[in-house]
N, C-alpha and C positions, 0 to 999 in steps of 0.2 A: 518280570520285566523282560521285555520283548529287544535282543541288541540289532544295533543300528543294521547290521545287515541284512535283520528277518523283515524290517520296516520297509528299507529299499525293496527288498525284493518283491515282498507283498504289494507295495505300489506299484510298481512297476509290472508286474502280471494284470492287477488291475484296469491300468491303463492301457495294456497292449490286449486287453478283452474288449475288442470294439464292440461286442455283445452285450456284452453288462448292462442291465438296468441302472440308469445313475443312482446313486443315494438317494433314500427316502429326503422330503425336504426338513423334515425334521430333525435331520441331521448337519444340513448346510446353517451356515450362521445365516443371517438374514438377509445380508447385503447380496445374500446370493442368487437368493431365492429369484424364479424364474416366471413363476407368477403361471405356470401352463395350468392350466386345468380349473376348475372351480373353487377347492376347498384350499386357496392358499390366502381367503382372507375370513376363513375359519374361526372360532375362539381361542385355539389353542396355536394358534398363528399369533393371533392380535395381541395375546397377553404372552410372546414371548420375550423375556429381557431386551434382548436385540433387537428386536424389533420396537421395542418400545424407548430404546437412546438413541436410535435412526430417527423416529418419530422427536424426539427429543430437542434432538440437533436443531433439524427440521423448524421446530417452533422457536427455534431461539432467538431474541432481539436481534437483527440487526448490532454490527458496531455504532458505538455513540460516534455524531458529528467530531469530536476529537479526536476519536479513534484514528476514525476515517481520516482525518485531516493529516493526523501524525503520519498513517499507512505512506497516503501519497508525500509528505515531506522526504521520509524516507527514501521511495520510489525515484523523485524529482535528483534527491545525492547521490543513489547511484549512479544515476543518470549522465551525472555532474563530474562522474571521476574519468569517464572518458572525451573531456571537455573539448579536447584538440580537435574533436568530428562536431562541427558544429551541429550535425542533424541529433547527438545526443542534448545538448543543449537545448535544441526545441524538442524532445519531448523531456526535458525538466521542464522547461516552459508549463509544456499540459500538464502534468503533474505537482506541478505550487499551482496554479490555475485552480485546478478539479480541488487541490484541499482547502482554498479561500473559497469556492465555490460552497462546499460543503458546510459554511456559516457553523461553524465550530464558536462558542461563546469563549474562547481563552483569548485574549489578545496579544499573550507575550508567544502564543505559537504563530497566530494569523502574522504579526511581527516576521518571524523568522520567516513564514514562507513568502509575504512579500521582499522581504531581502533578499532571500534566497533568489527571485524572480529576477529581480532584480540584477544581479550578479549574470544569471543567465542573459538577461537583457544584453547587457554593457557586453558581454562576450558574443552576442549578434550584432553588433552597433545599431541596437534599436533604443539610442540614449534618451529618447522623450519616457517610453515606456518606465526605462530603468529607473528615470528620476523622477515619476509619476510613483513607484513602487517603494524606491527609497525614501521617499518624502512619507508615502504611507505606515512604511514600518516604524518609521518616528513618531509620527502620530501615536502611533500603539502601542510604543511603546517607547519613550525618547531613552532609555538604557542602553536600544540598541547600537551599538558601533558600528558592527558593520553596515545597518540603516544609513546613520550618517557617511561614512566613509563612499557608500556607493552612489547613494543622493551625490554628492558632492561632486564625485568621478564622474557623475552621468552631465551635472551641470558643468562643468568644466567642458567636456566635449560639445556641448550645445552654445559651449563659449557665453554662458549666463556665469560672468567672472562674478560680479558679487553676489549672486548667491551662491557662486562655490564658495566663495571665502566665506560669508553666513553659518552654510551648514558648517564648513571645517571647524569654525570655533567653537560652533553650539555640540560638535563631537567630542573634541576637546574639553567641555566643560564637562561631558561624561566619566572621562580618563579623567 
């Protein structure tokens, strides 16, 4: 066993050898590898472990449309906690947008991101939008409250008195 001083140092001469041939590449993990010369896409290249979970990666699905959807819901709440600068609020906007965009088949998430939208709407005073949103989160899912509560709030401001009071009760009958 080699102690930590003989390690540093030997690096360290290493590196201050601007002469040095680098490393064979067989020695670099894969991610490394620099590709100069011919024989770096070799057999004993192509069948090297790391090189073959790079390749791996590489081929892997795609996240599912819900994934996705969930990713940006997320994205859209952070977004959401610096609410007071309205300019975060539109990019929630685009981020509930992009994950109803992404036609996810769950409709109690599609739900929350139009709500979620929604919310951001009513804090732009873009109240058609909101209670265009809010109306749809119920759709999709009438369990939603905060659906209803924001429908409601968006129609209130648009001064559509009874359908605020419609959605209020049909919220209510949720509670």
């Amino acid at each position: 066993a080699t102690s930590l001083d003989a390690q540093i140092h030997a690096h360290a001469k290493h590196t201050d050898d601007a002469d040095a041939p680098p490393p064979p590449p067989d020695t670099l993990p894969a991610l490394f590898w620099s590709g100069d010369g011919d024989d770096w896409m070799d057999d004993a290249h192509m069948n090297n472990p790391e090189f073959a979970a790079l390749k791996a990666m590489l081929a892997e699905d795609p996240a599912s449309p819900c994934e996705l959807a969930e990713m940006h819901k997320n994205k859209g709440n952070q977004s959401m906690k610096y609410k007071h600068n309205l300019m975060y609020a539109r990019y929630a906007v685009e981020h509930y947008t992009t994950g109803i965009l992404v036609a996810c088949d769950d409709a109690g998430l599609n739900s929350i991101l139009h709500s979620n939208r929604a919310y951001a709407g009513l804090l732009l005073k873009n109240y058609r939008k909101a209670y265009e949103d809010g109306v749809k989160a119920v759709e999709l899912d009438a369990r939603n409250v905060k659906g209803w509560y924001r429908a409601a709030k968006a129609a209130l401001s648009l001064e559509k008195f009874e359908e605020c009071a419609r959605l209020c009760v049909a919220g209510l009958d949720v509670e």
